[in-house]
C-alpha positions as CSV (number, residue, x, y, z in Angstrom):
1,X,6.0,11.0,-11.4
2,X,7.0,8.4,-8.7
3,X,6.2,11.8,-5.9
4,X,3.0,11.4,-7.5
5,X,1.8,8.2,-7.5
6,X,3.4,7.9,-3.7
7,X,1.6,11.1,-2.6
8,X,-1.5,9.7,-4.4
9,X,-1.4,6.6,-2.7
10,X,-1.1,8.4,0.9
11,X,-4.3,10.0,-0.1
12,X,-6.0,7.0,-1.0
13,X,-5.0,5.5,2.5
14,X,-5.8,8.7,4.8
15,X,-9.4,8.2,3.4
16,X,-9.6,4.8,4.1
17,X,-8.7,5.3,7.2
18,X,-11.0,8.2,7.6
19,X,-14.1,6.2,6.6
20,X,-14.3,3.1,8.4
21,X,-16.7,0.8,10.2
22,X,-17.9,0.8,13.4
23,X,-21.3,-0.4,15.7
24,X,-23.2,1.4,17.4
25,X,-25.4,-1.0,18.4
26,X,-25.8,-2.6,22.0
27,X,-23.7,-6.3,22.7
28,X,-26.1,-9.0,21.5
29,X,-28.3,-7.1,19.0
30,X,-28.9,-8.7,16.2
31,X,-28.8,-7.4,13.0
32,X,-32.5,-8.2,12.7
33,X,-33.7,-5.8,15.2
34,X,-37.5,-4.5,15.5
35,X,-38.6,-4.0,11.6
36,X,-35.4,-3.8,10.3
37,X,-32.2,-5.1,9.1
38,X,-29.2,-3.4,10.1
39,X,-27.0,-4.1,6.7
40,X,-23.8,-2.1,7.8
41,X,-22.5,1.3,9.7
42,X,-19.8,3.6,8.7
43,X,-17.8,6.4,10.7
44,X,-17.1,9.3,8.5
45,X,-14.1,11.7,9.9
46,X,-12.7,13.9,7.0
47,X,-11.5,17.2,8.0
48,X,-11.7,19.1,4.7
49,X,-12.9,19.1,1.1
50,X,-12.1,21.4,-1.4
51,X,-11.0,23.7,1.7
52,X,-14.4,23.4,3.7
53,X,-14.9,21.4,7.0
54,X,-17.2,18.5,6.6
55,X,-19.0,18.9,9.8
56,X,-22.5,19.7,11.1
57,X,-24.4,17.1,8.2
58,X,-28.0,17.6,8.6
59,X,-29.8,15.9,5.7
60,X,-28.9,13.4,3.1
61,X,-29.8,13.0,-0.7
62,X,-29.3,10.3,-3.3
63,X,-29.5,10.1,-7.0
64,X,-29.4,6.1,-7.9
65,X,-28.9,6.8,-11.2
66,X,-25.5,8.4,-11.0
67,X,-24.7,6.8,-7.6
68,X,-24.0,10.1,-5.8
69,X,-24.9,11.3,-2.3
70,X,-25.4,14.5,-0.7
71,X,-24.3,15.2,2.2
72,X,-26.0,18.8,3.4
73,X,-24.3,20.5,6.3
74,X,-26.4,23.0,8.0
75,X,-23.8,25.6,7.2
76,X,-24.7,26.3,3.8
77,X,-22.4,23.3,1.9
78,X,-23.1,20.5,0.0
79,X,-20.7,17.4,-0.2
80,X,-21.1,15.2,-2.9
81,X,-19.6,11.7,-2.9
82,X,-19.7,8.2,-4.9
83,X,-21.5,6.4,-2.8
84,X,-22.6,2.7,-4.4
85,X,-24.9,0.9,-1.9
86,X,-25.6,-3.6,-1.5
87,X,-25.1,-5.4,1.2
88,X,-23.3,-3.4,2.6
89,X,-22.2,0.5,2.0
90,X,-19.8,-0.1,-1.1
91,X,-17.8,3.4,-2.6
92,X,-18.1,6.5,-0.4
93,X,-15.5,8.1,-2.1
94,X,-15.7,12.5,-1.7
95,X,-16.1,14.6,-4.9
96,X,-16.2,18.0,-3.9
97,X,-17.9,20.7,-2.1
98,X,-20.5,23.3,-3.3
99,X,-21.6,26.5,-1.6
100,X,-25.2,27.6,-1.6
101,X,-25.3,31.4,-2.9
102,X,-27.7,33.6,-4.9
103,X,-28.9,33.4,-8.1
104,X,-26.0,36.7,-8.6
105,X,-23.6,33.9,-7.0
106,X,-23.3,36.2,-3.6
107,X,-23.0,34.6,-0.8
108,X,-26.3,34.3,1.4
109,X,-26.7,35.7,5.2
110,X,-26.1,34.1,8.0
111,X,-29.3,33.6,9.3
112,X,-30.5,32.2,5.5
113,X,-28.3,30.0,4.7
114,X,-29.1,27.3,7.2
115,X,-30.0,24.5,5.1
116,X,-31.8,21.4,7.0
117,X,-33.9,19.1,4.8
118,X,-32.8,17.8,1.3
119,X,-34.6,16.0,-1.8
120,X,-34.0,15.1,-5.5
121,X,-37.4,15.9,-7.4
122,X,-38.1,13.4,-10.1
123,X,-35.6,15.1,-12.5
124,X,-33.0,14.1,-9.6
125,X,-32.5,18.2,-9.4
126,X,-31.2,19.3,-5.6
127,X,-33.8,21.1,-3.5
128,X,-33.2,22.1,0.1
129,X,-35.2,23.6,2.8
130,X,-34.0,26.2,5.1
131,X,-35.0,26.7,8.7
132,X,-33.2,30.2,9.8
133,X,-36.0,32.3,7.2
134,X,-38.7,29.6,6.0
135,X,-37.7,28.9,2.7
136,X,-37.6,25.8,-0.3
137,X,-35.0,26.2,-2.9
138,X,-33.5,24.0,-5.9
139,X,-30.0,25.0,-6.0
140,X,-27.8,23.9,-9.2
141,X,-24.6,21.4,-8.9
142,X,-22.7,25.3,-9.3
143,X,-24.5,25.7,-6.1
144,X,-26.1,28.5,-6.9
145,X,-30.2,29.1,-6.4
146,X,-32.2,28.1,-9.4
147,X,-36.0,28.7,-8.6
148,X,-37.9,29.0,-5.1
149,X,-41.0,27.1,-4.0
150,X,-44.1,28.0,-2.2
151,X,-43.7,27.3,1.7
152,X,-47.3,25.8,2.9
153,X,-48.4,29.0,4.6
154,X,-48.7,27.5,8.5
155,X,-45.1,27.5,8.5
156,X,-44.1,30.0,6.5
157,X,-43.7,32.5,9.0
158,X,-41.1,32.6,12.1
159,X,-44.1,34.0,14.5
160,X,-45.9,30.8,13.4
161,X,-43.3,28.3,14.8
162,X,-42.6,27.2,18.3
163,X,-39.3,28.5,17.8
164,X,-37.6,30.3,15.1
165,X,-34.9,27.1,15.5
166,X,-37.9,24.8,15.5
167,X,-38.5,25.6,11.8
168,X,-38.6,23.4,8.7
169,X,-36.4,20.9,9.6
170,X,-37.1,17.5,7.3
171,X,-38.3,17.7,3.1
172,X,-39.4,15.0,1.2
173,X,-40.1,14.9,-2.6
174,X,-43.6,12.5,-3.5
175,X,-44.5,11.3,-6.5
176,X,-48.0,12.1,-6.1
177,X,-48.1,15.5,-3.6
178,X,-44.7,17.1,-4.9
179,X,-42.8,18.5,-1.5
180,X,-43.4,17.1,1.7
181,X,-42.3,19.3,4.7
182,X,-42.1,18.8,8.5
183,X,-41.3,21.3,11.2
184,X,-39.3,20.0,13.7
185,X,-41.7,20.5,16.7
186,X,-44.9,21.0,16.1
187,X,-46.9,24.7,15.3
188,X,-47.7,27.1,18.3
189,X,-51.3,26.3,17.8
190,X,-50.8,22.9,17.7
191,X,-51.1,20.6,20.4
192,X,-47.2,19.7,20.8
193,X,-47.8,15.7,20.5
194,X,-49.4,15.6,17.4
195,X,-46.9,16.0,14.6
196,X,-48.0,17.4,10.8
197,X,-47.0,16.4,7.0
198,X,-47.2,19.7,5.3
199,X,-47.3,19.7,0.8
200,X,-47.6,22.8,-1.0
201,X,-50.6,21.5,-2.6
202,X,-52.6,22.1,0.5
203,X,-52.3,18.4,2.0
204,X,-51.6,17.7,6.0
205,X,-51.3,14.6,7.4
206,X,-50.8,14.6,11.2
207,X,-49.6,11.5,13.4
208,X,-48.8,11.3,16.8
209,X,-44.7,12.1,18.0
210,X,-43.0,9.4,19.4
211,X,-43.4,9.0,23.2
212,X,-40.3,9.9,24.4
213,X,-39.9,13.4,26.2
214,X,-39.3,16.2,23.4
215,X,-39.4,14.1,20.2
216,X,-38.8,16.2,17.1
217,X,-38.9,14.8,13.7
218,X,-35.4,15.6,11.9
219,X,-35.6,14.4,8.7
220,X,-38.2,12.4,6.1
221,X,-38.1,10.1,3.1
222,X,-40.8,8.6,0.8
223,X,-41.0,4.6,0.8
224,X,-41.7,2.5,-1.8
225,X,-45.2,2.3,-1.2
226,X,-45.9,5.8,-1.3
227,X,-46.1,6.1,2.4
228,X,-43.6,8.0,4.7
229,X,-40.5,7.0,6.8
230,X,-40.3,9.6,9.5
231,X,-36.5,10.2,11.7
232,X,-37.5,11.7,15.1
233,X,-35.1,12.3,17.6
234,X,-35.9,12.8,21.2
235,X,-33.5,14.9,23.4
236,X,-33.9,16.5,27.1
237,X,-30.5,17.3,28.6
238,X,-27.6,15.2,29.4
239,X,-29.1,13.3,32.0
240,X,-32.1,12.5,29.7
241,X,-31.6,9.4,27.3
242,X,-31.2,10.3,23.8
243,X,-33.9,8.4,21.6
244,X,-33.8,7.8,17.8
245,X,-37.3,6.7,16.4
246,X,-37.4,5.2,12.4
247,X,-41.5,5.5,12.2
248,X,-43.7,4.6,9.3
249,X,-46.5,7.2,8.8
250,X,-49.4,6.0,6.0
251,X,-50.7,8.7,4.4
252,X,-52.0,6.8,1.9
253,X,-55.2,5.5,3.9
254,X,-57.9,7.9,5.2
255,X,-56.5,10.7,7.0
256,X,-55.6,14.0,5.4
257,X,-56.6,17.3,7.5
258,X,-58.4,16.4,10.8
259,X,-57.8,12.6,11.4
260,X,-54.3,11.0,12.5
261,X,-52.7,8.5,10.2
262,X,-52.2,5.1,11.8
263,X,-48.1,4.8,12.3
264,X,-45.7,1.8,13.2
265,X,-42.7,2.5,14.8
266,X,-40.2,-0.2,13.1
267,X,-37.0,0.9,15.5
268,X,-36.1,2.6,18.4
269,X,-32.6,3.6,19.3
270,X,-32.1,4.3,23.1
271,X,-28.9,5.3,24.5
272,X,-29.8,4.3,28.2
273,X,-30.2,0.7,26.6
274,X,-27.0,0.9,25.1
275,X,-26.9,2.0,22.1
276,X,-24.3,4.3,21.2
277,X,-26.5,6.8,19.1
278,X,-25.9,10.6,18.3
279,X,-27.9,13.2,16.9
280,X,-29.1,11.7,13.4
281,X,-31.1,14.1,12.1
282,X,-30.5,13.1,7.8
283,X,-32.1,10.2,6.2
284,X,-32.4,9.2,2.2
285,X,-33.2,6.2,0.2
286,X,-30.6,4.6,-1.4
287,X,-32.7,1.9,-2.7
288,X,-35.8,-0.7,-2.6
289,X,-36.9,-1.1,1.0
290,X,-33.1,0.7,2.2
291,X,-31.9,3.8,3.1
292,X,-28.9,5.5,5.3
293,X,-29.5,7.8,8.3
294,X,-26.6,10.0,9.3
295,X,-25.9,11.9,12.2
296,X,-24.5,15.4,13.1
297,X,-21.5,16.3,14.8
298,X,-22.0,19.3,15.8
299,X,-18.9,20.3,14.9
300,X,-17.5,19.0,18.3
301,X,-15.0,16.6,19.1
302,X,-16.9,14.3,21.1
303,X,-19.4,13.5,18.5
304,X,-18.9,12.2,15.1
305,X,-20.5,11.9,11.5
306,X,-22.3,8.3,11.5
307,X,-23.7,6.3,8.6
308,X,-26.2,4.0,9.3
309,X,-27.5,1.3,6.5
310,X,-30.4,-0.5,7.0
311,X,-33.7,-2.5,5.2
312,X,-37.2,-1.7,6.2
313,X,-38.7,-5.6,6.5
């Protein structure tokens, strides 16, 4: 019993130590920066749960209710933690790891199982998006594939994209127009600064990327006003900065189909202006006016899973 509680303990410290905080921010940044509060920032370097390697995290997902995250690794596996959020990021505490497979629980191919955008619908039910073969899914907490959802038909189709890795890439779950998805660049057809808001009920709303060479949106989240907080990312080789852009599209005033919705950009994170940013590429809301971005590791030494908590002023 004593083996127990000591090898329980040691458990309980190697996690702590494994989640911990850190800054990414530049020397002399306030934590009131641009249109937001920066309300804390966690490291997250845990080598295995439930025998899978927590790596590659490409989208996030929270259900208040039951305070647990979703972490969705572009790999096909779902970690799910307690995760309370306040001032600051409270319990992150790992539960356990689902596969994605078939609605016969087999496992799905390679080239299908790359999951990228994640959402609760309003029954707080998982759905993902896949970017490998265009495709929207609500998978169980078994993991396996309940029921599948139309794809808006400009994207549904590899020949359509840009690139067939340039695919569905952020999902978003609205009140009002169900499933939100973005593309990570934008359609062959379309001109590549103008970015699109896709639903399954027909609706586009398209806005203007961020300025910075290559800017891709990465991930989506509905606010509380019924407008939507956009992730982009901007990346052009190692001797290009890396940008992060948090960027509020309304798409509740006057511009569905041809005319662009106004946006404000509320924060720009620039790693030539010090800023020690990776590739975030998840974002959720975790409550009013606050959500988490994450960032993914690319399963590579040098970079690292990164939580980052902030309030939209």
């Amino acid at each position: 019993m004593i083996q127990y509680f000591v090898a329980l303990l040691g458990f309980s410290m190697m996690l702590q130590a494994a989640i911990y905080s850190t800054d990414i921010s530049p020397f002399g940044v306030d934590k009131n920066y641009m249109g937001i509060e920066i309300l804390d920032q966690k490291k997250v370097n845990l080598a295995h749960i439930d025998g899978y390697k927590f790596r590659e995290i490409s989208d996030l997902a929270y259900n208040k209710n039951k305070n647990i995250l979703y972490m969705v690794s572009d790999e096909g596996i779902v970690f799910k933690f307690k995760a309370t959020f306040g001032t600051k990021i409270g319990k992150l505490q790992p539960q356990k790891a689902i596969k994605l497979v078939k609605k016969n629980g087999k496992e799905f191919r390679s080239y299908r199982k790359d999951s990228e955008g994640a959402t609760l619908d309003r029954y707080n039910r998982l759905i993902l998006s896949f970017e490998g073969r265009p495709k929207i899914a609500r998978f169980g907490e078994d993991g396996r594939l309940k029921s599948r959802y139309k794809v808006p038909y400009k994207i549904s189709k590899i020949r359509f994209l840009r690139h067939k890795n340039k695919g569905m890439e952020a999902l978003a779950y609205h009140k009002r127009y169900g499933l939100i998805v973005a593309t990570e660049y934008p359609i062959k057809k379309d001109n590549k600064k103008i970015q699109t808001l896709y639903s399954a009920s027909s609706h586009e709303w398209k806005f203007k990327a961020a300025a910075a060479k290559n800017s891709a949106v990465t991930a989506l989240e509905v606010m509380d006003d019924g407008n939507i907080l956009v992730l982009e990312r901007a990346y052009s080789g190692l001797l290009s900065p890396l940008v992060i852009t948090l960027k509020k599209v309304f798409i509740n005033q006057k511009c569905h189909k041809k005319r662009l919705c106004k946006d404000e950009v509320l924060a720009t994170f620039d790693n030539s202006k010090g800023w020690s940013v990776d590739n975030f590429e998840g974002l959720a809301k975790v409550g009013k006016d606050r959500y988490i971005i994450v960032s993914d590791d690319g399963d590579n030494f040098y970079q690292d899973t990164i939580l980052f908590y902030f309030r939209v002023k």
